[in-house]
C-alpha positions as CSV (number, residue, x, y, z in Angstrom):
1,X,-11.5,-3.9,0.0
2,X,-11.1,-7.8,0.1
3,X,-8.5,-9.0,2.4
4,X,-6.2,-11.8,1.9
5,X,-4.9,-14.3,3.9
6,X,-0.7,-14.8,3.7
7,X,0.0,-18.4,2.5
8,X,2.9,-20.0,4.4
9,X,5.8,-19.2,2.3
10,X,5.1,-15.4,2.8
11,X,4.5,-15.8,6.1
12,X,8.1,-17.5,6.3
13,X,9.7,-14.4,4.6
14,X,8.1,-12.2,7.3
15,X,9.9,-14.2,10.0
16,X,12.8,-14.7,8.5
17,X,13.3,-10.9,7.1
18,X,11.5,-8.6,9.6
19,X,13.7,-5.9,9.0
20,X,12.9,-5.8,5.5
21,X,9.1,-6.0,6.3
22,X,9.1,-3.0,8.3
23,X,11.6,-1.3,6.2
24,X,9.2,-2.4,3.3
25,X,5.6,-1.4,5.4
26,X,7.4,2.4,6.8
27,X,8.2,3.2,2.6
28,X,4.6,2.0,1.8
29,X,3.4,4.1,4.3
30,X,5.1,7.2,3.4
31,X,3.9,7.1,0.0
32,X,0.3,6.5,1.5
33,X,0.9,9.6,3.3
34,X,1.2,11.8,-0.2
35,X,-2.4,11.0,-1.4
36,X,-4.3,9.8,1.1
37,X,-6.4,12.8,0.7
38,X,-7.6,11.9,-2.5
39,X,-9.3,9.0,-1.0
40,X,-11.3,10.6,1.2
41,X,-14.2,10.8,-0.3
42,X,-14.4,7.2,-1.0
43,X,-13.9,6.3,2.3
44,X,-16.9,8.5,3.1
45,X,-19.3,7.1,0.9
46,X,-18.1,3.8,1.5
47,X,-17.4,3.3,-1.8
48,X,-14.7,-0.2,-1.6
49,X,-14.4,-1.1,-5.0
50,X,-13.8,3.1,-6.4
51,X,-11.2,3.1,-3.2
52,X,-9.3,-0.5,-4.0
53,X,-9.0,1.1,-7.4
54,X,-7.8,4.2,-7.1
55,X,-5.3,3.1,-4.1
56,X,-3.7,1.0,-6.3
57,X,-3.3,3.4,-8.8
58,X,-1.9,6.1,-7.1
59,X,0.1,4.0,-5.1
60,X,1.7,2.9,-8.7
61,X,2.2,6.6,-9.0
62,X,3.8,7.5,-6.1
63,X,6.4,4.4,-6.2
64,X,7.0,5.6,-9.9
65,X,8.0,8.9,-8.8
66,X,10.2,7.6,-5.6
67,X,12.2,5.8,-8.4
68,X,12.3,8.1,-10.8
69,X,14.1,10.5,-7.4
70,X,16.6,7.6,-6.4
């Protein structure tokens, strides 16, 4: 998976709303938690590009279902 850099407005939010942040990174993990399992073999064969893919998409999934609760 490629990683970004933060530019310096984002980086400003984080410091100036780290209660969000976290709030933010805790929800994102939770829904992580739900389907990380389906990743697995990804991971395994070290396979970045199926992985970044399929994250994403699932993690569209899960947030789509969290609304569709609240």
């Amino acid at each position: 998976m490629k990683q970004t850099k933060l530019d310096s407005e984002s980086i400003k939010w984080i410091k100036e709303n780290p209660k969000e942040f976290i709030d933010e990174l805790i929800r994102k993990s939770e829904l992580v938690n739900n389907f990380y399992k389906e990743l697995e073999p990804y991971r395994k064969r070290k396979d970045k590009e199926g992985y970044s893919k399929l994250f994403y998409k699932l993690l569209k999934k899960e947030e789509e279902k969290q609304w569709k609760k609240e």
